[in-house]
C-alpha positions as CSV (number, residue, x, y, z in Angstrom):
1,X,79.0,188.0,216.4
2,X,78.0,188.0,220.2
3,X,79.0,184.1,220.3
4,X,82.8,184.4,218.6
5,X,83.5,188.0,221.2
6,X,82.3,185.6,223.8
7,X,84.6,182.4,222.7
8,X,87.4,185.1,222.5
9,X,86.6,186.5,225.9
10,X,86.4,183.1,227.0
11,X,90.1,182.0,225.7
12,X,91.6,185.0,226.8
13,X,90.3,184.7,230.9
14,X,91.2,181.1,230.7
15,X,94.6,181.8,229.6
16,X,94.8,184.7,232.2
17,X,93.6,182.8,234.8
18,X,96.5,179.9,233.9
19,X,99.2,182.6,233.2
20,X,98.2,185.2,235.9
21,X,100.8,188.1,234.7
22,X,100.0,190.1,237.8
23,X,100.9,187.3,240.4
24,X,104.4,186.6,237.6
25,X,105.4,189.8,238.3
26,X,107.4,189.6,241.3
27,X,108.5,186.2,240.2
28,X,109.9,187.5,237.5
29,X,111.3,190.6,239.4
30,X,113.0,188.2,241.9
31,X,114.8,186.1,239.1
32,X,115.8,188.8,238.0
33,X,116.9,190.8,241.1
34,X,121.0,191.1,240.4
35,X,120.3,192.3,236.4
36,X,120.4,195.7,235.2
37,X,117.2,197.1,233.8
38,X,118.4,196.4,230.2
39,X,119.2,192.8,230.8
40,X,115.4,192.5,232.4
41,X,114.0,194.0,229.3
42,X,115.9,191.6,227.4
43,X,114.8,188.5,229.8
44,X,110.7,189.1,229.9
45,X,111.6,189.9,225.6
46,X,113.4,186.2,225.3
47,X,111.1,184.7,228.0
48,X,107.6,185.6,226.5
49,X,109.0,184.7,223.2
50,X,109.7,181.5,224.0
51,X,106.6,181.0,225.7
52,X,104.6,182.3,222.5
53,X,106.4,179.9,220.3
54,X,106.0,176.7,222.9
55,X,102.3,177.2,223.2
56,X,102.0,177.8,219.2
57,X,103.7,174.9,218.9
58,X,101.9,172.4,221.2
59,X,98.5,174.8,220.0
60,X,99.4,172.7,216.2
61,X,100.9,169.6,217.2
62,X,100.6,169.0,221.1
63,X,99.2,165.7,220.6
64,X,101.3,164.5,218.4
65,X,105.0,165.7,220.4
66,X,103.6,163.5,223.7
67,X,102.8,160.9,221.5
68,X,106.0,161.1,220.0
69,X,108.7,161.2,222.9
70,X,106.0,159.2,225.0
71,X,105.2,161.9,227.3
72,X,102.6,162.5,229.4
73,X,101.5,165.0,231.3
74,X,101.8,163.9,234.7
75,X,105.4,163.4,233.9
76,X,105.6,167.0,232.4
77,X,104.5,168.2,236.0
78,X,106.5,166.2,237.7
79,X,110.0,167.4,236.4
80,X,108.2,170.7,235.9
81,X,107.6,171.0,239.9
82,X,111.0,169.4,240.7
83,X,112.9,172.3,238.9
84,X,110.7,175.3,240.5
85,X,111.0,173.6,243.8
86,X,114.4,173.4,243.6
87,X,115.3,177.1,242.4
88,X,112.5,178.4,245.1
89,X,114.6,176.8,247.9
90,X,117.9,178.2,246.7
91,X,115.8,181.9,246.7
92,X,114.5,181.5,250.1
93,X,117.9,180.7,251.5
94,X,119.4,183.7,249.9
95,X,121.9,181.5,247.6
96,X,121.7,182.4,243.9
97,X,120.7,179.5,242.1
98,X,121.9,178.8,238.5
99,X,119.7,180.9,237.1
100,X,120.1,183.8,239.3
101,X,123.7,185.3,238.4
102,X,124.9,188.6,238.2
103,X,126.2,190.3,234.9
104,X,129.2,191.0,235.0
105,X,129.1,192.7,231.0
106,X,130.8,189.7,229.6
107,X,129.1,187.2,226.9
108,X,129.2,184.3,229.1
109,X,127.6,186.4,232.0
110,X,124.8,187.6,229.5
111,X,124.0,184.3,228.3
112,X,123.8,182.7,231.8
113,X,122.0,185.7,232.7
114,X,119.2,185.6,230.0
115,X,119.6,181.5,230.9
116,X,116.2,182.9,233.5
117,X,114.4,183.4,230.6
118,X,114.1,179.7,229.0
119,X,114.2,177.8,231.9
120,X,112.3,178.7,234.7
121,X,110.8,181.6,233.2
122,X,109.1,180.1,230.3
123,X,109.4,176.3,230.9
124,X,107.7,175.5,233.1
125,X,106.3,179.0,234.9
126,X,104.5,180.7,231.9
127,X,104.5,177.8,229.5
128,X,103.5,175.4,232.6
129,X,101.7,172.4,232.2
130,X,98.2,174.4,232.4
131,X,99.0,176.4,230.1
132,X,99.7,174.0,227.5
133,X,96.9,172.0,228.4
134,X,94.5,175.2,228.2
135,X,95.8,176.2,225.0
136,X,95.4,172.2,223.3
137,X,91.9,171.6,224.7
138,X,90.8,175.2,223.4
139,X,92.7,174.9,219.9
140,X,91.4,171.3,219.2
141,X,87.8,172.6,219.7
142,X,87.1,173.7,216.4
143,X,88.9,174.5,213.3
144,X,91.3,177.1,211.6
145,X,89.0,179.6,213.1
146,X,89.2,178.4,216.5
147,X,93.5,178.2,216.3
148,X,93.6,181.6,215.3
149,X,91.5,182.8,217.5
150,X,93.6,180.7,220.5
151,X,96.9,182.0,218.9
152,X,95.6,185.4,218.6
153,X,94.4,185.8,222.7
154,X,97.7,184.4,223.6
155,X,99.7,186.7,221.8
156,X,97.9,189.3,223.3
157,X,98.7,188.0,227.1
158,X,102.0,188.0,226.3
159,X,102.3,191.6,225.5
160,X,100.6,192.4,228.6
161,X,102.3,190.3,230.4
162,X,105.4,192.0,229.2
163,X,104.1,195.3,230.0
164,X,103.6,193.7,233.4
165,X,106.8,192.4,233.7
166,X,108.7,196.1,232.3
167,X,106.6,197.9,234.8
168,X,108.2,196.4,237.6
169,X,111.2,198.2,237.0
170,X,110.1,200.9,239.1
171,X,109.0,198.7,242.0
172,X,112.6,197.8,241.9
173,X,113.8,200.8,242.2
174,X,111.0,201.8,245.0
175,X,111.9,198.6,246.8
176,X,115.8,199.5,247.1
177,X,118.2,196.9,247.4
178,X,116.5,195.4,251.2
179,X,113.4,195.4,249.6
180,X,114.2,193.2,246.9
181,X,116.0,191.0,249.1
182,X,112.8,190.5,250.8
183,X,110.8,190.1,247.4
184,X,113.5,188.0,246.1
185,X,113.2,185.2,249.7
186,X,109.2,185.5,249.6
187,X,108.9,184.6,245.8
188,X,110.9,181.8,246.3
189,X,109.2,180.4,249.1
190,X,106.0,181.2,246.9
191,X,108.0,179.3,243.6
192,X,108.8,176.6,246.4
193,X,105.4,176.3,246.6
194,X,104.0,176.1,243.0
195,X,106.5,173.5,242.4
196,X,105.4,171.6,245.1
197,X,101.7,172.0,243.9
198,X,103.0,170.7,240.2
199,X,104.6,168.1,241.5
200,X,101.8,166.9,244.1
201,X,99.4,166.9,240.9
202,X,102.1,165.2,238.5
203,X,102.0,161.8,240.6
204,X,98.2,161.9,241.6
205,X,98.5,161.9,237.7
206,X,100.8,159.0,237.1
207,X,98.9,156.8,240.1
208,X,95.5,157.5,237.8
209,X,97.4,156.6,234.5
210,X,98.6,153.4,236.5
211,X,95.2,152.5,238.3
């Protein structure tokens, strides 16, 4: 009994450690800066989500998806890092990148504003290339056990994380409009950053897979 609690202790601090709500949080709060606090609920819902069903899904068949489309990971950090790096620099100029657009109440405005939650939100920020590694080298450890067990910790990080990410609402309103501003430049030189970092580790990758 002592040895599963520990193995499930063990899944869930390595997936918090890779997911890190807390350090998300502004992230998320800067991507979502211009939305109302309805359309943020509905962005950390769609966002977690999809992160829950990605990591599910490579949690089953990871292997066999690379294998499949010929991806490998180094290349899955590599357009990973590209992306953030690119959306970072748009958020520390102050320009709204793609992703970042106000709602306006109109369909198209919601679906380009809930856009934040697929792509960068979950792909490649919370379902990152760590993430999906961490949750394939702790699923392929054991056996229907072991998944459920993986499945089941992740699950539970994505409700806190959610939690995390609904919270913020009220540093939003304590920040006022300045102070988000400011949150909104900082996380994206601090996205700027992570991408870089991916992308950095994405070719050392691809020189080791060539070597």
């Amino acid at each position: 009994m002592d040895s599963l609690f520990g193995h499930v202790l063990a899944v869930f601090m390595g997936f918090f450690a890779i997911m890190n709500p807390i350090a998300n949080t502004p992230v998320f709060l800067g991507l979502t800066a211009n939305d109302s606090a309805a359309i943020r609920k509905r962005v950390a819902q769609k966002a977690l989500l999809t992160t829950f069903a990605i990591v599910v899904t490579f949690c089953l068949c990871g292997a066999l998806i690379f294998n499949l489309f010929g991806i490998t990971l180094p290349a899955f950090q590599v357009t990973g890092g590209l992306l953030v790096t690119l959306i970072g620099f748009k958020m520390l100029n102050g320009a709204h990148s793609d992703v970042q657009q106000p709602v306006g109440g109109g369909d198209e405005d919601l679906e380009s504003a809930l856009g934040v939650a697929v792509t960068p939100l979950a792909v490649p920020i919370l379902a990152g290339p760590g993430t999906i590694t961490t949750a394939m080298n702790y699923a392929s450890t054991g056996g229907a056990e072991v998944m459920i067990i993986t499945i089941g910790a992740f699950a539970v990080l994505c409700v806190i994380t959610y939690a995390f990410f609904v919270s913020g609402e009220r540093l939003t309103k304590f920040l006022g409009v300045q102070g988000m501003a400011v949150v909104t430049r900082f996380m994206g030189l601090i996205l700027a950053v992570i991408g870089v970092q991916m992308l950095s580790d994405g070719i050392i990758g691809m020189i080791e897979l060539a070597a």
